[in-house]
C-alpha positions, 0 to 999 in steps of 0.5 A: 842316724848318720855315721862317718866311716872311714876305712884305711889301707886294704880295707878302703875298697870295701865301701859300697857307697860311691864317692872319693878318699877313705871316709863315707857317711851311711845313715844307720838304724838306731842301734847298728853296733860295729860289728854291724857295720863290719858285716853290712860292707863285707870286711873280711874275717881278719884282725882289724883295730876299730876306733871311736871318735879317736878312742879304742872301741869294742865290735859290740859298741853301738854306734851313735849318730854324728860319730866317726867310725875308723877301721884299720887293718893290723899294721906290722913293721921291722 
């Protein structure tokens, strides 16, 4: 199944497909969670906020073709 991930900030070199800005698509087997995901590229251990077709999602959520996975390091300000 074909998944679009996009990885923000620190996190964008991470990809291992080649290509250019933050989103790349991976053909995943049915069932990859996003945990999965998380550990086929070698994020690092560290907090992250994960959305889903726009929406908060879990690192246990299972993935379905055609969506879009975006992962983002925390964020802070002041």
């Amino acid at each position: 199944m074909i998944v679009d991930v996009a990885l923000f900030a620190s996190l964008s070199g991470f990809h291992t497909h080649e290509g250019q800005g933050h989103t790349r698509q991976y053909d995943l087997a049915s069932g990859t969670t996003i945990a999965d995901v998380i550990s086929l590229l070698g994020l690092p251990d560290q907090p992250r906020i994960v959305f889903v077709g726009g929406i908060h999602a879990e690192e246990t959520s299972e993935l379905h073709a055609g969506e879009r996975l975006a992962i983002f390091p925390p964020v802070a300000g002041g």
